[in-house]
LONUTOR-147179 format. One record per residue (C-alpha): residue number from 0; residue in one letter; x, y, z. Coordinates in Angstrom, 3 decimals. Each point is the difference from the previous one (the first is absolute). Example, Ala and Ser with C-alpha at 12.3 -4.5 7.8 and 13.67 -1.06 7.14 Angstrom:
{0, 'A', {12.300, -4.500, 7.800}}
{1, 'S', {1.370, 3.440, -0.660}}
This chain:
{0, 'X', {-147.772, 118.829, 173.934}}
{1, 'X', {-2.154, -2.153, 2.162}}
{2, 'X', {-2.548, -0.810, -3.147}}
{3, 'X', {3.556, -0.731, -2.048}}
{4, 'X', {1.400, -2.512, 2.563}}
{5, 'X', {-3.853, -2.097, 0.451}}
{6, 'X', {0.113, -0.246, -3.776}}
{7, 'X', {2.961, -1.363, 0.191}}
{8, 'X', {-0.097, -2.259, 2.695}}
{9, 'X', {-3.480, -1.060, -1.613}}
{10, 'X', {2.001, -0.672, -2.923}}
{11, 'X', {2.592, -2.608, 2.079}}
{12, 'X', {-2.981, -1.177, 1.458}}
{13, 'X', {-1.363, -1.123, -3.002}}
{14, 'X', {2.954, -1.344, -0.899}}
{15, 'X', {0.471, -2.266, 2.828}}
{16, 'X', {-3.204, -1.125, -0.672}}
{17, 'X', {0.687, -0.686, -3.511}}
{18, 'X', {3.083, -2.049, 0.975}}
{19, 'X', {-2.133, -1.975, 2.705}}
{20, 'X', {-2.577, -1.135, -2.603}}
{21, 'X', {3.153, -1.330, -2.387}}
{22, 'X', {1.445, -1.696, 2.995}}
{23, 'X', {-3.548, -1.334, 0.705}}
{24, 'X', {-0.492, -1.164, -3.311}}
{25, 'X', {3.800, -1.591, -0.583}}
{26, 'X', {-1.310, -1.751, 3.543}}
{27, 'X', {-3.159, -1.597, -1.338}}
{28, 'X', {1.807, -1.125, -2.851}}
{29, 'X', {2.906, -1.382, 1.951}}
{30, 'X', {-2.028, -1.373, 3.167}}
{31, 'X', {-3.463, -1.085, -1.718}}
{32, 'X', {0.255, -0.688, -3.454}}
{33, 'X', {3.628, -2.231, 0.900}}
{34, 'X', {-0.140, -3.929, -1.236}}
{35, 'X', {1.045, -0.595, 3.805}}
{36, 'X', {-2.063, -0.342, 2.755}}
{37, 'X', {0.314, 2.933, 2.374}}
{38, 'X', {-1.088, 0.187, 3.957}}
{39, 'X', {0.898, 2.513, 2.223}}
{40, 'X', {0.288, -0.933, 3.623}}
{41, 'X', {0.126, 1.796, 3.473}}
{42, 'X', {2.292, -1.103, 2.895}}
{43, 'X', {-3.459, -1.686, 1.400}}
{44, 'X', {0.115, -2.395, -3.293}}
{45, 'X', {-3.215, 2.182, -1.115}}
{46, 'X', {-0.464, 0.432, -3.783}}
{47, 'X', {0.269, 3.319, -1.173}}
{48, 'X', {0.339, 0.425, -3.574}}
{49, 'X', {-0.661, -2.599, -2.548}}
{50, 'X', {0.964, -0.026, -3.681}}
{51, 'X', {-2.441, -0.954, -3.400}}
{52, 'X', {1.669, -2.892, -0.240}}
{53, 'X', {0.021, -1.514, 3.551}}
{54, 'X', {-3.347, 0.731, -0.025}}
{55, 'X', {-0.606, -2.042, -3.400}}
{56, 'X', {2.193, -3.097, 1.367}}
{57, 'X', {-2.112, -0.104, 2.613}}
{58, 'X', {-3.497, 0.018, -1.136}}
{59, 'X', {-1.214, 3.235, 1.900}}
{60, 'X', {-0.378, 3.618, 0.133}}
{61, 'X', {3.032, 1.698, 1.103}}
{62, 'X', {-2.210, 2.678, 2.445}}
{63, 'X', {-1.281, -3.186, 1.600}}
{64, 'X', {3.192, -0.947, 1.272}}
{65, 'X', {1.312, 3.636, 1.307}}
{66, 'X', {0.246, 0.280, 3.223}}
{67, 'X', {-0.288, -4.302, 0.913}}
{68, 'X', {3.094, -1.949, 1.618}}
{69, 'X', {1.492, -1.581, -2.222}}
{70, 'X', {-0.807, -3.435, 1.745}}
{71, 'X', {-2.788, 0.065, -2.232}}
{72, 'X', {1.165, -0.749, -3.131}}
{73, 'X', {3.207, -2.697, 1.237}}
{74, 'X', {-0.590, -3.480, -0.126}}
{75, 'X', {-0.727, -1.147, 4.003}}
{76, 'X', {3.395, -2.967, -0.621}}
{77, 'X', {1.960, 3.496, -0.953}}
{78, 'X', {-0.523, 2.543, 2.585}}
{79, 'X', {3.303, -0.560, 2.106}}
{80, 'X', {1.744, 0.018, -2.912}}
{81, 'X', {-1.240, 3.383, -1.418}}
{82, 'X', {0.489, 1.777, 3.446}}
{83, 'X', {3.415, -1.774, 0.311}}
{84, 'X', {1.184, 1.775, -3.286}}
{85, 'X', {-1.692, 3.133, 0.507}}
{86, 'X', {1.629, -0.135, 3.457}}
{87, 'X', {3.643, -0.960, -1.823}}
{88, 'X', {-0.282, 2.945, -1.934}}
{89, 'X', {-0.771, 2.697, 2.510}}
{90, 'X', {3.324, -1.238, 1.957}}
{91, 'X', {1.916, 0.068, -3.016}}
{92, 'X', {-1.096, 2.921, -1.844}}
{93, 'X', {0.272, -2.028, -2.889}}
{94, 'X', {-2.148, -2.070, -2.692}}
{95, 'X', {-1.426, -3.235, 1.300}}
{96, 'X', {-1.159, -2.907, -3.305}}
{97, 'X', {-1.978, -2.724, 0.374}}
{98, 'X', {-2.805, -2.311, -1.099}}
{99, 'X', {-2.933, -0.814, 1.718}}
{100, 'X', {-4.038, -0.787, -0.793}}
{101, 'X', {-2.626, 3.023, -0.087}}
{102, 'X', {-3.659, -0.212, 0.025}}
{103, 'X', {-2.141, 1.739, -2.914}}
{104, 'X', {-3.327, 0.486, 0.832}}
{105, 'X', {-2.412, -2.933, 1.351}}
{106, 'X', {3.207, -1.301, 1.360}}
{107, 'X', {1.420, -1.243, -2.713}}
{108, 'X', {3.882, -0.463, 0.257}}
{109, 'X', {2.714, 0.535, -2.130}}
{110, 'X', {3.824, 0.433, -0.318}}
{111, 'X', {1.757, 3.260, -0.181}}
{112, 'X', {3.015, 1.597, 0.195}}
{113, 'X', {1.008, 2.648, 2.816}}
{114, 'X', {2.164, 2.693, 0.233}}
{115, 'X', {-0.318, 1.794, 3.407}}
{116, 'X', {2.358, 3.552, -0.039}}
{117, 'X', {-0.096, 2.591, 3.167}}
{118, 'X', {-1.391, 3.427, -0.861}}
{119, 'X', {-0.338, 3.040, 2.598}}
{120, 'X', {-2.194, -0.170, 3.300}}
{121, 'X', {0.746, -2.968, 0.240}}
{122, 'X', {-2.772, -0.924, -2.943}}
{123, 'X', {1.346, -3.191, -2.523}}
{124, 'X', {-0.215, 0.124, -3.709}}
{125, 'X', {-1.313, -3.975, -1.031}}
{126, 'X', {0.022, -0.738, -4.033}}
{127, 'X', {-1.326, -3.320, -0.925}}
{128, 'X', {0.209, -2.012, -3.170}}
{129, 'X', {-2.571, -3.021, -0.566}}
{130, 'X', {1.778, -2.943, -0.883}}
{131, 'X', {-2.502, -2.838, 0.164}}
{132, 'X', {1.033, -0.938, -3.323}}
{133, 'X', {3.722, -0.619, 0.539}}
{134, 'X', {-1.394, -2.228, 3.332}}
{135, 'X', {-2.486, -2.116, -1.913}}
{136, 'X', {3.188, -0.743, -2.596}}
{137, 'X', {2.527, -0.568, 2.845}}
{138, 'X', {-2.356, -2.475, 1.613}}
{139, 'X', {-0.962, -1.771, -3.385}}
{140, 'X', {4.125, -0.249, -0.354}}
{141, 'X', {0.057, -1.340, 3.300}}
{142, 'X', {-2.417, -2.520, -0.580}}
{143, 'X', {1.332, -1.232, -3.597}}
{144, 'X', {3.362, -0.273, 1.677}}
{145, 'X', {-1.045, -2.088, 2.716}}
{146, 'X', {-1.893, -1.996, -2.520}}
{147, 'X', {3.236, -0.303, -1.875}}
{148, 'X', {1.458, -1.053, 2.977}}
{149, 'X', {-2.031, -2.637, 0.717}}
{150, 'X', {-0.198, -1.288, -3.696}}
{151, 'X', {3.779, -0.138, 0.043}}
{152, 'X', {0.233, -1.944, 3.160}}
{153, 'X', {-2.347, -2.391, -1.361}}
{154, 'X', {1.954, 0.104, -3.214}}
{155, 'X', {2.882, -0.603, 2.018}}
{156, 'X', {-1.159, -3.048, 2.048}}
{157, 'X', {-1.828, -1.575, -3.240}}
{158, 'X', {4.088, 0.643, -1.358}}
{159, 'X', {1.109, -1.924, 3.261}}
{160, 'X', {-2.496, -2.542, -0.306}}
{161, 'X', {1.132, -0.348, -3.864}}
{162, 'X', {3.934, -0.111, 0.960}}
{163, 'X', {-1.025, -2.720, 2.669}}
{164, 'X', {-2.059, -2.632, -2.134}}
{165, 'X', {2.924, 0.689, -2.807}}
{166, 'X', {2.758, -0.849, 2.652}}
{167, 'X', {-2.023, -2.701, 0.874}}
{168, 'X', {-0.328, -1.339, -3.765}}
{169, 'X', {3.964, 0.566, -0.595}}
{170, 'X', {0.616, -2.164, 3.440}}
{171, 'X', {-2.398, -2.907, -1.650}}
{172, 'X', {1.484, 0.356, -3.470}}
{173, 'X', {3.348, -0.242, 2.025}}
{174, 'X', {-0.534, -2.873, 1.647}}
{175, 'X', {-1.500, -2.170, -2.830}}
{176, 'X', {3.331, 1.087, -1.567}}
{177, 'X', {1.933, -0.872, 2.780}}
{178, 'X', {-1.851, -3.130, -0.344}}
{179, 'X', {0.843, -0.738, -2.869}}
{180, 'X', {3.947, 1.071, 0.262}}
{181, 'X', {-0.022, -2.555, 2.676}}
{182, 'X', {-1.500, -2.835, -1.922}}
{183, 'X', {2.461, 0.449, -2.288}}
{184, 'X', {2.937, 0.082, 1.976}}
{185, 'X', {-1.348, -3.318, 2.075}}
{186, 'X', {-0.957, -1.436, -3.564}}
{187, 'X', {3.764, -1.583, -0.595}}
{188, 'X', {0.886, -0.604, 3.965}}
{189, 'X', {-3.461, -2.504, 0.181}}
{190, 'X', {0.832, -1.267, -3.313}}
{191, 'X', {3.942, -1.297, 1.421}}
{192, 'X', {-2.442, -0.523, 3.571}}
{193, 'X', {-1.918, -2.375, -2.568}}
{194, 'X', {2.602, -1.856, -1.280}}
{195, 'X', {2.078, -0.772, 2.491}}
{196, 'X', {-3.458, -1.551, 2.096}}
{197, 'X', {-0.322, -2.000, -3.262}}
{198, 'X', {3.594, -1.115, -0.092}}
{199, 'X', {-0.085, -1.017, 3.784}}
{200, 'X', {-3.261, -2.311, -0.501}}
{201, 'X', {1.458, -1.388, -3.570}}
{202, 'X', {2.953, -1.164, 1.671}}
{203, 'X', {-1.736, -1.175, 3.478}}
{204, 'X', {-2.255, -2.157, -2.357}}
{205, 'X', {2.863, -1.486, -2.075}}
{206, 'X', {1.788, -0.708, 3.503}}
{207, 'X', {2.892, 2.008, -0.826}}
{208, 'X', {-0.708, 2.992, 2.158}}
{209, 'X', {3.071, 0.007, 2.645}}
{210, 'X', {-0.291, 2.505, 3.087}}
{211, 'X', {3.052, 2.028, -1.563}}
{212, 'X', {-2.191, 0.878, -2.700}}
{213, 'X', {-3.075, 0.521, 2.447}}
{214, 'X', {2.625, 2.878, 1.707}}
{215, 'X', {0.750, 1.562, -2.944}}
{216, 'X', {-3.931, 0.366, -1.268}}
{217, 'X', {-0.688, 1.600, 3.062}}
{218, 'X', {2.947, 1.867, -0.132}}
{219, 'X', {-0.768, 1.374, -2.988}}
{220, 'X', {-4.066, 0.294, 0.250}}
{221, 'X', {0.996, 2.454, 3.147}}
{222, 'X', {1.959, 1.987, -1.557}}
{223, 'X', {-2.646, 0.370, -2.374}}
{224, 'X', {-2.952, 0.906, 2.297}}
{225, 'X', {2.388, 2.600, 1.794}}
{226, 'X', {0.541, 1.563, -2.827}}
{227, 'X', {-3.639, 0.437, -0.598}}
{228, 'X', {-0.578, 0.954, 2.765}}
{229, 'X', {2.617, 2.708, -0.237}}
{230, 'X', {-2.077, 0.995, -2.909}}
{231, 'X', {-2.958, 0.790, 2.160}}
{232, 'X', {1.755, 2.090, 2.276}}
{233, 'X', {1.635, 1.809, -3.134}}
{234, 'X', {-3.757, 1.213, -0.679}}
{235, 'X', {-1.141, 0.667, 3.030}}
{236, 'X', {3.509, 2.531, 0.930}}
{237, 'X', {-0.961, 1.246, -4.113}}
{238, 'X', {-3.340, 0.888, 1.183}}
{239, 'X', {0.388, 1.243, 3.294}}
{240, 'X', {-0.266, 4.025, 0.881}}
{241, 'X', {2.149, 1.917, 0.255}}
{242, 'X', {0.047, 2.526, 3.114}}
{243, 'X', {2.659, 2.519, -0.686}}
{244, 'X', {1.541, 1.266, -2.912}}
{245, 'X', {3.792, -1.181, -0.190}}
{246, 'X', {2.752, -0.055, -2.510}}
{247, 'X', {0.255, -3.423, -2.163}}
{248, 'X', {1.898, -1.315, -3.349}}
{249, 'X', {-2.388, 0.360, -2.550}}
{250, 'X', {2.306, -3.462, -1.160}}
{251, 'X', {-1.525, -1.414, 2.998}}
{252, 'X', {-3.637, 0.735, -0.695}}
{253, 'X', {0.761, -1.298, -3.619}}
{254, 'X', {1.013, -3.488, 1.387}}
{255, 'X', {-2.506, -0.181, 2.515}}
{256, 'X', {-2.810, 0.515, -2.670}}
{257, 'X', {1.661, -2.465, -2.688}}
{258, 'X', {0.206, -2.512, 2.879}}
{259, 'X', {-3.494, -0.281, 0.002}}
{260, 'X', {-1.095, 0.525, -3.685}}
{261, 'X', {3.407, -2.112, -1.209}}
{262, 'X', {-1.567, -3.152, -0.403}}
{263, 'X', {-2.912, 0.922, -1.619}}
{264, 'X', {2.313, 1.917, -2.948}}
{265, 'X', {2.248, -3.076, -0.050}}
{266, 'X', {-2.788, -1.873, -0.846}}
{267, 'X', {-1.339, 1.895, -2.792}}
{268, 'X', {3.577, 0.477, -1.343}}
{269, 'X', {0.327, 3.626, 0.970}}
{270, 'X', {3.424, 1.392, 0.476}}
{271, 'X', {0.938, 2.489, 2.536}}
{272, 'X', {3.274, 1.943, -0.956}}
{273, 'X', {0.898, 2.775, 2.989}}
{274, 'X', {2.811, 2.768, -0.495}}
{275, 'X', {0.972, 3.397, 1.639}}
{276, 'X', {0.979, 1.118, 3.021}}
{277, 'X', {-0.107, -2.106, 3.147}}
{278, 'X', {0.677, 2.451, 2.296}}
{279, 'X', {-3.231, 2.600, -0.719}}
{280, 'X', {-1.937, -0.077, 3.156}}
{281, 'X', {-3.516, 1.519, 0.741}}
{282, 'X', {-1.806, 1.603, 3.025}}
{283, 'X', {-3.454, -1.666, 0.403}}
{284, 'X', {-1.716, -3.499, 0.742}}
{285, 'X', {2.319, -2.346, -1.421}}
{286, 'X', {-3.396, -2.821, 0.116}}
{287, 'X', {-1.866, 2.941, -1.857}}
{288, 'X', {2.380, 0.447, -2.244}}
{289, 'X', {0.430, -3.304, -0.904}}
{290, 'X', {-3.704, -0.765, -0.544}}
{291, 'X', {-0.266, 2.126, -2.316}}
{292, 'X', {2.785, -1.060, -2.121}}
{293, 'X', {-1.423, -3.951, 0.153}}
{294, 'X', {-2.995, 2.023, -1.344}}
{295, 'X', {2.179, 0.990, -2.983}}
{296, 'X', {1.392, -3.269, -0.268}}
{297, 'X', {-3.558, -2.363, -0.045}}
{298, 'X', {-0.917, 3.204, -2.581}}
{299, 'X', {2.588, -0.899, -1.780}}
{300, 'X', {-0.146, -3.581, 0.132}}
{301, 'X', {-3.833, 0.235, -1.314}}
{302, 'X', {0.964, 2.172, -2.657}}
{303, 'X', {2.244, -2.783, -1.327}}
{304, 'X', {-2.317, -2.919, 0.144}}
{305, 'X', {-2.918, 1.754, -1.407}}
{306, 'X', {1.740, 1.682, -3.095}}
{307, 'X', {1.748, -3.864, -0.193}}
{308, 'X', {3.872, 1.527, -0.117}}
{309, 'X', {2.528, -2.479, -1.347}}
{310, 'X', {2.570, 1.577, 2.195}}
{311, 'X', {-1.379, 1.697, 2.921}}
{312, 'X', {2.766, 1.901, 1.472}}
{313, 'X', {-0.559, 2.408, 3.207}}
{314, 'X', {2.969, 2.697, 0.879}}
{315, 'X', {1.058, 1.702, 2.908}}
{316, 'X', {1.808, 2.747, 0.163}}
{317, 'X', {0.765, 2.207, 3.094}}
{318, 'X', {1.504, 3.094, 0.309}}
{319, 'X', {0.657, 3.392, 1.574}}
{320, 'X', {-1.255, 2.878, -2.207}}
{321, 'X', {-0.054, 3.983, 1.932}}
{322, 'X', {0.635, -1.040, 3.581}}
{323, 'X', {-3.361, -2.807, -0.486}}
{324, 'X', {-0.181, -3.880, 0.136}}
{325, 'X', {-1.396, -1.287, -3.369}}
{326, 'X', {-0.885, -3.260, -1.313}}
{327, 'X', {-0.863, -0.818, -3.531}}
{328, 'X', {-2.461, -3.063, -0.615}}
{329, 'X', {0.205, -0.557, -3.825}}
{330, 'X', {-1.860, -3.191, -2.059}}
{331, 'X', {0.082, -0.810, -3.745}}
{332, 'X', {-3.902, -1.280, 0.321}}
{333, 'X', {-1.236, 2.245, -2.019}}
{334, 'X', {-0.625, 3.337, 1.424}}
{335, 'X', {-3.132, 1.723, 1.231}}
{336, 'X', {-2.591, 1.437, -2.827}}
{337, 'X', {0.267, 3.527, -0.274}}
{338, 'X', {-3.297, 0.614, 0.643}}
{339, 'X', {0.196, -1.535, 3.560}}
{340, 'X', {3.143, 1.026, 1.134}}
{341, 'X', {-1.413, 3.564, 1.366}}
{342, 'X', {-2.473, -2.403, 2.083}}
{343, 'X', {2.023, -2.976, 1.374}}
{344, 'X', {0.463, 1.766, 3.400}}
{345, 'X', {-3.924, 0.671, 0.536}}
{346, 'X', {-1.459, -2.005, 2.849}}
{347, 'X', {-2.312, -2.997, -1.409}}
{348, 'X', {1.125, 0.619, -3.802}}
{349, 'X', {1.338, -3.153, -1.265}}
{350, 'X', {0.434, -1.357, -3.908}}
{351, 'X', {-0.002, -3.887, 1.378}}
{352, 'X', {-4.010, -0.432, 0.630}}
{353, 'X', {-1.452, -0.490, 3.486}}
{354, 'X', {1.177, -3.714, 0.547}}
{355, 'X', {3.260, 0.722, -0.692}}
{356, 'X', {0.879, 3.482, 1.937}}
{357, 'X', {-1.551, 2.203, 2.454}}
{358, 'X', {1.583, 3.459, -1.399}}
{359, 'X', {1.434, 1.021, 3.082}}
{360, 'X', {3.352, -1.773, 0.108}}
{361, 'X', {1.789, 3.857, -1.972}}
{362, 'X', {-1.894, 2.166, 2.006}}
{363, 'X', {0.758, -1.362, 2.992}}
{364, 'X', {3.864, -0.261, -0.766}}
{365, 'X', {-0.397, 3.548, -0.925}}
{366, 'X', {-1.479, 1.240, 3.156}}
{367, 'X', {2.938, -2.073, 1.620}}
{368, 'X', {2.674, 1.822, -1.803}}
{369, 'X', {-1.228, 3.488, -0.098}}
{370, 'X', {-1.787, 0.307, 3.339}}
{371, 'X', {1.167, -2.320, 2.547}}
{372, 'X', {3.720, 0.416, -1.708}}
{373, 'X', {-0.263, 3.630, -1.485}}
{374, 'X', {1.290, -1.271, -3.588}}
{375, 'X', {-1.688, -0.655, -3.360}}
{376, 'X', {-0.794, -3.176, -2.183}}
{377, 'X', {0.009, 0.555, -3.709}}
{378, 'X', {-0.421, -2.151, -2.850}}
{379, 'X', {0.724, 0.084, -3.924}}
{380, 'X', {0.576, -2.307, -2.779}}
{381, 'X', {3.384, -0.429, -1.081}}
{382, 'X', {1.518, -2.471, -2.837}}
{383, 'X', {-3.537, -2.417, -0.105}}
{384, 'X', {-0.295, -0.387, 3.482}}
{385, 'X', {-1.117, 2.017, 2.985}}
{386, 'X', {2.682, 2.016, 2.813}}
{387, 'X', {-1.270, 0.806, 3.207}}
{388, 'X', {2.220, 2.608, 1.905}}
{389, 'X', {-0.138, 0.016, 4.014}}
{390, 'X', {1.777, 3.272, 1.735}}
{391, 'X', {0.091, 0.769, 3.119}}
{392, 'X', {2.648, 1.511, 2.858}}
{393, 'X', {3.281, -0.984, 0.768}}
């Protein structure tokens, strides 16, 4: 009975040690043949076990490393940082991830990722992926975006630069229209100036000139110069800025633009016909506003005299259309070529050579209407001419 029972408990034996050589062997293939890097490490931060792998990612033999702190293989910058997680996770009992940088051998660094988890007597299980790679790509993309940053801020002050020297160019081309609008208006007031000063020295030479008369010249030649000078401050209100958006008649920003631009259409026999609704009002800068549509007009106006229209005619209609203030500026003078039309608006594009427009005039009266307004200028050709279409708030 005693031989039966060592046989048999030679038998379990075996067993046992059958089942301890699988479990060793499912162990190597778990623990030293893993993609991850491995490190065992006692409560004194000593390496204990390492893996195939960590070994591999960091350029030495893995028995080399058994039984050294693990100070020696962490980057000097990342040492509180190790010990602070590895600390974390013993007072937590649970998983502690982070990044940090590791030293192969020679001292080479590199990035990797950590995983610290608590095991028994206090030891810590570490796994560590390399990830050098995804580093190198994050800091390329960190540099190309900064680049990209600084490329678009240059981008964006050659743009400012751009808009300034354009808003520049529309203020000149502005004033040599203005100019001109007021050399027109003055044209017939110095021509009645002129003949009255004629009038008073014809009759002072003949000896007829009576102090009555004498009154009444100056009377008249006054009246004359005031209005001129009324004229003046007419452009200089027209072209003053406005501060703060308010609520105006778009019938008033019609007659304060044809006040200025009315005697140079009179003269070229350009008629004005206005219809709609009086009462439409807009939100914006009524000056603004009203630049833009003696734009339209001296468009309009050039339109005429270049395609030599034996009845220039120039409509204005005005109207409320979903809640929105809309004008309509519509000429018989021809129309804009299809092949421009899609351009008109561009800055510096112009169809009228060098001498005779800058190009800017449209796409500044856009940028008026749609940004500093939040509306939209259109344009299309309708019945031989062209139709500009202004709408903006209410």
């Amino acid at each position: 009975m005693h031989q039966i029972e060592l046989e048999m408990q030679n038998v379990e034996l075996r067993r046992a040690q059958a089942e301890l050589a699988d479990s060793r062997s499912r162990y190597f293939d778990l623990y030293d043949l893993a993609p991850v890097g491995y490190l065992t490490l006692s409560e004194q931060s000593m390496i204990r076990e390492v893996n195939l792998a960590a070994a591999t990612m960091l350029g030495v033999v893995r028995n080399s490393l058994v039984n050294e702190p693990v100070s020696c293989i962490l980057h000097k910058g990342e040492l509180n940082t190790f010990y602070r997680q590895c600390t974390l996770c013993h007072e937590t009992n649970s998983p502690q991830v982070w990044e940090m940088r590791l030293l192969r051998a020679g001292g080479v660094p590199f990035w990797a990722h950590l995983q610290a988890t608590p095991a028994q007597n206090g030891e810590c299980w570490v796994t560590m992926n390399d990830i050098s790679e995804r580093k190198l790509a994050e800091e390329k993309l960190s540099q190309l975006h900064q680049t990209l940053e600084a490329r678009v801020a240059e981008m964006v002050a050659d743009l400012r630069r751009k808009d300034l020297a354009m808003i520049q160019q529309n203020r000149l081309a502005a004033m040599g229209e203005m100019i001109g609008n007021i050399a027109h208006q003055w044209r017939q007031p110095l021509n009645a100036i002129s003949l009255m000063v004629q009038s008073v020295q014809s009759e002072y030479d003949s000896g007829t000139l009576t102090s009555e008369e004498v009154h009444h010249n100056v009377h008249e030649i006054m009246e004359v110069l005031q209005h001129m000078s009324g004229t003046i401050n007419d452009f200089r209100n027209f072209f003053r800025e406005d501060k703060e958006r308010r609520q105006f008649l778009l019938s008033t920003a019609v007659s304060s633009s044809l006040a200025l631009v009315s005697a140079s259409l009179k003269s070229h026999n350009i008629r004005v016909e206005i219809a709609g609704d009086e009462t439409v009002t807009a939100t914006g800068y009524q000056n603004e506003y009203a630049q833009v549509l003696l734009n339209l007009l001296s468009n309009s106006r050039d339109a005429c005299l270049e395609h030599s229209v034996s009845d220039p005619r120039i409509s204005i209609r005005i109207a409320r259309e979903n809640g929105r203030a809309v004008m309509y500026i519509r000429d018989n003078c021809g129309g804009i070529p299809d092949d421009v039309l899609p351009r008109i608006f561009d800055p510096y594009f112009t169809t009228r050579g060098p001498d005779k427009g800058t190009g800017v005039g449209l796409y500044m009266s856009r940028t008026i209407i749609e940004q500093n307004m939040g509306g939209h200028l259109s344009a299309r050709n309708v019945n031989g001419g062209a139709e500009f279409r202004i709408e903006v708030h209410s």
